[in-house]
N, C-alpha and C positions, 0 to 999 in steps of 0.2 A: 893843262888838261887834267893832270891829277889832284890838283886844288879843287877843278870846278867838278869833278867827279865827288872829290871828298865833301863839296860842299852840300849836291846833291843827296850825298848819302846821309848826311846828317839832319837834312830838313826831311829825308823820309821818313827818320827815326822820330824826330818832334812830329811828325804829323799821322805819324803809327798813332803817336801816345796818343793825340789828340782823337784820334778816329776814337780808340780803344773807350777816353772818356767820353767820349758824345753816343756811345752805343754800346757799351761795354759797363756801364754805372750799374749800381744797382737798380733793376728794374722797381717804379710804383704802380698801383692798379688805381682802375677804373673802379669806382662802387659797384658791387657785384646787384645783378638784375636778373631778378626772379621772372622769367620769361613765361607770358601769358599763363598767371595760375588759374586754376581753374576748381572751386571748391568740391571737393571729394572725390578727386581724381587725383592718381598715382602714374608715375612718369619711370620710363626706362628706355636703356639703349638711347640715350639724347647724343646727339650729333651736332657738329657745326662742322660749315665751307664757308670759301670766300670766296668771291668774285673777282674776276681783274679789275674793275673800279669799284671798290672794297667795301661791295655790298653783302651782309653777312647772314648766313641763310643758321636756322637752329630747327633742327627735329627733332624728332621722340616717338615711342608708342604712349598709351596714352591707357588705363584700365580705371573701374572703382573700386579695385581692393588690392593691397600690396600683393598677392595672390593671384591676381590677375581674372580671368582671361583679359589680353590687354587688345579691345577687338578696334584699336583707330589707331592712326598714323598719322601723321601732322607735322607740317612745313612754318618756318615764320619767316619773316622778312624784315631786313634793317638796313636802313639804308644810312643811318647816322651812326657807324660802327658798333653797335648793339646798345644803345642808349635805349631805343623804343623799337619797336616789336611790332607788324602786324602781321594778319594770318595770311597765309597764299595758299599751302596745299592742304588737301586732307583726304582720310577714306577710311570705309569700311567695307568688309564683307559680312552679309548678314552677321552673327554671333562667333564670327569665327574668331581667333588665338596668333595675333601676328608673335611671330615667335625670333621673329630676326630683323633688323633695319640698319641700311646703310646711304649715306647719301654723296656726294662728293662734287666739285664744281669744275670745271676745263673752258678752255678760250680765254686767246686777250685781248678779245675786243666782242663789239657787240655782235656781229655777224657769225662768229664761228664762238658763242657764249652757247651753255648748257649747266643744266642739272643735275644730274645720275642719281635717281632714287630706285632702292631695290627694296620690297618690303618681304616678307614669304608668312604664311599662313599657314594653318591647319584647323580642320575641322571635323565632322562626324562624316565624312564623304571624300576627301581628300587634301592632300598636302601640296601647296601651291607655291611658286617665285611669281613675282610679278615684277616688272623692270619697264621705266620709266625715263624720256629725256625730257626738260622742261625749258624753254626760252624766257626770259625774264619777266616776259609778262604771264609767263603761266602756260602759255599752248604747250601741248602736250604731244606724245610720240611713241608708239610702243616701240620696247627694240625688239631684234628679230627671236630672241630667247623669252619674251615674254610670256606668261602663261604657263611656263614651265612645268610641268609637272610629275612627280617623283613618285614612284611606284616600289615593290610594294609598298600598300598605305594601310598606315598603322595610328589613330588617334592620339595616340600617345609619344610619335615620334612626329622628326619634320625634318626642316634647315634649322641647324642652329646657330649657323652664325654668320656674317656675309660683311666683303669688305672690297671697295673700289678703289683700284687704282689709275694711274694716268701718268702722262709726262708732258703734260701743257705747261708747268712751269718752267721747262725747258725739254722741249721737244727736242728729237734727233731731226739732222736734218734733212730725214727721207718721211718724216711722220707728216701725216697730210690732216688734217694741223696738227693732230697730237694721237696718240693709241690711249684706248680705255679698255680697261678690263674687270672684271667680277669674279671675285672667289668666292666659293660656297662650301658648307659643310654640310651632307644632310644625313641625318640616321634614319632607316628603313629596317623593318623586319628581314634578320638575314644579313643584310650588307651596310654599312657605313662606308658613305664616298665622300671626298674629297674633288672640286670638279671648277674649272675654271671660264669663263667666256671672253673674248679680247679678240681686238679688233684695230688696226689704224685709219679706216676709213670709218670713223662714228656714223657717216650718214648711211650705210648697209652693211650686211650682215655681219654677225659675231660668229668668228669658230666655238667649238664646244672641245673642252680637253679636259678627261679624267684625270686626275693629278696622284689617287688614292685610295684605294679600295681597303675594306680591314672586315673580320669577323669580330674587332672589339666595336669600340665605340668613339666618334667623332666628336673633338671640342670646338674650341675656339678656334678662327680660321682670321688671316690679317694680311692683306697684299699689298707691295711698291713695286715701283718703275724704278729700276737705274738705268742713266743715259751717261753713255761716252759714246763723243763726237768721231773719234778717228777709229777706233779700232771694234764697232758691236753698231751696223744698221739702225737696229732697233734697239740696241739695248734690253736689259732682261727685266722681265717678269717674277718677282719672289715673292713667294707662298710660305707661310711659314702656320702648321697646325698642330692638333693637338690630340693626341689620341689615347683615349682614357679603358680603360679594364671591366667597366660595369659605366652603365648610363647614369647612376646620383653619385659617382665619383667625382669631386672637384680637381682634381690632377689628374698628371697622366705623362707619357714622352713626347719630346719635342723632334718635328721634324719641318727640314725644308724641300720645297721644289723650285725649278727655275724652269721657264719656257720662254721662248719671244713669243713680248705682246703682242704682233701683228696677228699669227696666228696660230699660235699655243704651239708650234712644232717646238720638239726638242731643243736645247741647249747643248752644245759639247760634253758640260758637265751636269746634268739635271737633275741629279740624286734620285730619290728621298734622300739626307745628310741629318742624321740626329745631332740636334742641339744639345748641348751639355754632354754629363757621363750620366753612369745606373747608381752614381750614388745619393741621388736626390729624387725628390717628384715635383716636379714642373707645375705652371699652368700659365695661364694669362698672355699670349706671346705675344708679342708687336715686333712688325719688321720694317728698316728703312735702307734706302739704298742711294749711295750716293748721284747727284746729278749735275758736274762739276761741269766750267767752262777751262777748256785743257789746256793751261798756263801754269807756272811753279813747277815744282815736284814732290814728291814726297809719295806717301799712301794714301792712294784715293785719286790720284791725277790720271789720267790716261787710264783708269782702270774705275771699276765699280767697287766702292768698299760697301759692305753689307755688316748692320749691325742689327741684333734680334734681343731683345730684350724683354723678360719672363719674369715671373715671379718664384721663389726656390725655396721648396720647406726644409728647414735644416734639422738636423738632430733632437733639436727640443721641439719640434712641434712649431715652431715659428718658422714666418713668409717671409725671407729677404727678396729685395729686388736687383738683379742682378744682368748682366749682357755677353753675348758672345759676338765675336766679328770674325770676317774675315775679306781678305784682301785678293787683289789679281784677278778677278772673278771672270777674264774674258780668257785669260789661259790654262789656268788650272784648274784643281777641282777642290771646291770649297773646304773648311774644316771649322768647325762651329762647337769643340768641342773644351777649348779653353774658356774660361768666364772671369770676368770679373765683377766684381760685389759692388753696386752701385748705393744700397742702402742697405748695411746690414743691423741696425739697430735692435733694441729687442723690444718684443711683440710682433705684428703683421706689417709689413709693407708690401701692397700687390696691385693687380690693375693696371700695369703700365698702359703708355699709349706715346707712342715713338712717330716721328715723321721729319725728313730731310729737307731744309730749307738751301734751295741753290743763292736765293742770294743773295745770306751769308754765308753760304759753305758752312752749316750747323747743323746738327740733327740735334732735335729738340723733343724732352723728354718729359713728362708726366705721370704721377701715380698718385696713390691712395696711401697714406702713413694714418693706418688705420691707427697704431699705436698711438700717436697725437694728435690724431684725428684733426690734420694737415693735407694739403696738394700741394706739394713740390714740384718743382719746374726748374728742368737741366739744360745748361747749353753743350754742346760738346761739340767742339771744333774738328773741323774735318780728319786732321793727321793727329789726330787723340787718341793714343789707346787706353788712356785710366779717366776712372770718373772724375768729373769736375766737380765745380761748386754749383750748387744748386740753390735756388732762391724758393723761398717761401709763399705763394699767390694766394692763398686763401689758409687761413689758420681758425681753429674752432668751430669748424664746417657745419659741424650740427650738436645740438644739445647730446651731453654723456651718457644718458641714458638712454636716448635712440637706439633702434637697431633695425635698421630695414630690412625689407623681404627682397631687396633689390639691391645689386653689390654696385658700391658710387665708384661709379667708370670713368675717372675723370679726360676729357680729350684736348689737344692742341693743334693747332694749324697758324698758319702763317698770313696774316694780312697786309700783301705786298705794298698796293697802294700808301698803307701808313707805316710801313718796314718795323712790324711789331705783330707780338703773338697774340691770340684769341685762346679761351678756353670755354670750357661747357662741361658740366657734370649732373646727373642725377641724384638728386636723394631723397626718395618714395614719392612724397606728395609736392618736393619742388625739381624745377629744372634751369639749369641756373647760369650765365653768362658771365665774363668780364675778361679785361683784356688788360696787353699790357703797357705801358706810356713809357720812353727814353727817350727821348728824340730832344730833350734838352729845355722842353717848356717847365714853367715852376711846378709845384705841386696846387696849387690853388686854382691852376688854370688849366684844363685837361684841353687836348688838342683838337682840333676839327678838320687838319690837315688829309686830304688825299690826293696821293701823284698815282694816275697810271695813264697806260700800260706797263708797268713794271717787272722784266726787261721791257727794253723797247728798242724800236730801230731808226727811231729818228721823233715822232709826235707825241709831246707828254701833255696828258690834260692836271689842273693844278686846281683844287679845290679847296679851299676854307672859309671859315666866318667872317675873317679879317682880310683887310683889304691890301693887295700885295705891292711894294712898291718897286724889284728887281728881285732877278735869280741869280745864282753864282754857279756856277759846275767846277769843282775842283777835283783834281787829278791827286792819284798816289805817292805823290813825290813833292803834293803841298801846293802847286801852281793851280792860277785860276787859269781854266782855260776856256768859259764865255762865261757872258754876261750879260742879260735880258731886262730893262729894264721897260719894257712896252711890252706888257702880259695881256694878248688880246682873247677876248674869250677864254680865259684862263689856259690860254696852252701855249708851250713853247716848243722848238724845234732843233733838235741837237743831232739831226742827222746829220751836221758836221763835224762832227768827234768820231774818234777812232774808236773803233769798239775796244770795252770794260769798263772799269768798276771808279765810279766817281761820287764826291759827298755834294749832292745839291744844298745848296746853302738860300731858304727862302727869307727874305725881309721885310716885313710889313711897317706899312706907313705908320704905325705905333711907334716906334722903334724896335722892339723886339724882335728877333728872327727864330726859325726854326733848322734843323738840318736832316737832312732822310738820304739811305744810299741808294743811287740810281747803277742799275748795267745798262749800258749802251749793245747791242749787240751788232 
């Protein structure tokens, strides 16, 4: 028995390593693709989601002078993991000033699929939310917060910032199918609020929960879901904003909230909790929260690790990009006020855009290295508390003498289906995609591969160019444990596996194979 124990432990270890290289390489890109330009028109706030069968949606506002007013709003559509482009949504209000947009994607399947597009506006008459679900072909849905409107109104003020959160990529399992939620930041003559909407029932109504009141001034605003299975319902809600001294101030302090997303009632521990200390000025915040399947141990298992990540001007006048975390988040009360320096090179690193991916257990990082004018891209593995190695996705971003009116925000998300990241950035007059390839294909040949539902409970649809001749599902420990070599209608059926974490191993009549990680749940 202790032979075949030892034997097992050592084919774990060869088959770590091998996981590590099949997904763990250094990542290549996709040709970056300048999505729908359009001559003398200037782009901000661009946005990308994905879909459970890894159809990849890219927004933006849309104006004709880096100066804005920026009066449209605009959806695209991909169905070829962002190769080509066409249009789905768009809008305007007369000449009005869309001053904030946010879009985000929930469902793993066709039937419980959505949208979430929030845009807000301002004009010589009022300052407005407007909130949107949209099903794949486009029908449309107000939600129950739509129209929203913020008083006093002040032409010069509004929303500034707005960001959707969700736990569709692993729901709790009391969420019917998943909680969505909306944070908002709006400045009004008098009062600057902070203010949330969430809900677990997407088909009616959203609670409304003030998260923030201030006589200063409202920045940036960034919401996640953390989900743990045994010990948190719903799991929490985090807010994390930003609030600044004077309205043309680009910094300011950092603070967090927590509520359950079902509906915004408090948390045990729900702060405000200031991020960092008083000897810095902040800005730019992004928050992720972990949404683990509770096996192993460590930091982050059985519990929500929460990591917030900001941009920090230091003693000379330069932006490092930096993070604070913190752990246990279902019994104690948070502390968000250690950091550590995730770039601190000299000149600007700022803009991050953080978000958790369950499944790899990563939270995955992106920023602006204004100084090299580079988008780096971080993985950081769940029980990590120092930065890692960070790859480089895009380098020489834009000509050196540029300098936009619009600060390049660069974004990540997670494209399950093909188990690789997407990104999307602005920069004035482009808006611009590309994603990233490991899955083990050469560099000359970029993939067309897509498995979803991914998780799933038993039916995986399998799509590519190439024509497939058997699947393999191998388990953590190196064994095959099925093998499908009759792919009908491209789907297969593993609702005879135990639930977790297995490496699908695809093989095409070419010879060539490809491999992606599937969760069985």
């Amino acid at each position: 028995m202790k032979n075949k124990n030892l034997y097992l432990l050592v084919m774990a270890i060869f088959f770590a390593i091998g996981i590590q290289s099949a997904f763990g390489q250094n990542p290549f890109w996709n040709s970056d693709v300048n999505v729908k330009p359009e001559s003398g028109k200037y782009y901000k706030n661009v946005r990308t989601a994905v879909a459970y069968d890894g159809t990849v949606y890219l927004g933006r506002l849309s104006a004709d002078s880096p100066a804005g007013p920026y009066i449209r709003w605009e959806v695209f559509k991909s169905a070829d993991g962002g190769k080509t482009w066409n249009d789905f949504l768009s809008g305007t209000v007369g000449s009005s000033d869309y001053t904030a947009f946010d879009m985000i994607t929930a469902g793993e399947n066709a039937s419980d699929f959505r949208l979430y597009v929030a845009r807000a506006y301002v004009n010589d008459t009022e300052t407005k939310l407007r909130a949107s679900k949209y099903t794949a072909d486009g029908t449309s849905t107000n939600l129950s917060f739509d129209n929203f409107l913020e008083t006093p109104f002040s032409s010069s003020r509004g929303f500034v910032s707005l960001s959707w959160a969700t736990d569709s990529r692993k729901p709790n399992y009391v969420s019917s199918p998943y909680s969505i939620s909306l944070a908002a930041s709006v400045s009004t003559p008098g009062i600057d609020r902070v203010i949330c909407w969430t809900t677990n029932i997407p088909s009616g109504s959203f609670f409304e929960k003030e998260l923030y009141s201030t006589f200063n001034f409202v920045g940036d605003v960034d919401a996640t879901i953390g989900v743990d299975d045994y010990k948190s319902d719903f799991g929490r809600l985090g807010v994390v904003f930003m609030i600044k001294s004077n309205e043309g101030d680009e910094n300011g302090k950092l603070y967090t909230r927590f509520v359950y997303p079902d509906n915004g009632d408090e948390t045990s521990s729900p702060g405000p909790y200031q991020v960092g200390d008083d000897d810095y000025i902040y800005s730019s915040p992004t928050i992720a929260m972990s949404q683990v399947i509770s096996v192993g141990s460590g930091p982050g298992i059985d519990d929500i690790r929460t990591l917030v990540a900001y941009s920090k001007q230091t003693g000379s006048g330069n932006k490092d990009v930096v993070f604070s975390y913190s752990d246990d988040m279902i019994g104690n009360e948070p502390s968000f006020t250690a950091l550590t320096t995730i770039d601190g090179d000299s000149g600007d690193q700022m803009n991050p855009h953080m978000i958790f991916d369950p499944l790899f257990n990563n939270f995955l990082l992106t920023y602006n290295k204004a100084s090299a004018k580079t988008l780096p891209y971080m993985l950081k593995g769940l029980n990590s508390t120092l930065a890692e190695t960070f790859y480089v996705f895009k380098s020489n971003y834009r000509d050196a003498t540029s300098n936009p009116a619009s600060p390049i925000q660069p974004r990540v998300e997670m494209n399950n289906s093909k188990s690789n990241a997407v990104f999307a950035w602005n920069d004035d007059y482009l808006s611009m995609f590309d994603a990233e390839y490991s899955l083990g294909v050469s560099d000359t040949e970029l993939s067309s591969l897509m498995v979803y539902p991914n998780p799933t409970k038993g039916l995986l649809n399998i799509s590519s160019d190439k024509e497939i001749s058997s699947v393999e599902f191998i388990n953590m420990v190196g064994q095959t444990v099925k093998k499908d070599t009759q792919i009908t209608n491209g789907k297969t059926d593993i609702s005879s596996l135990t639930q977790g974490t297995y490496v699908m191993k695809i093989v095409y009549k070419n010879g060539s194979s490809e491999r992606t990680k599937i969760i069985k749940k």
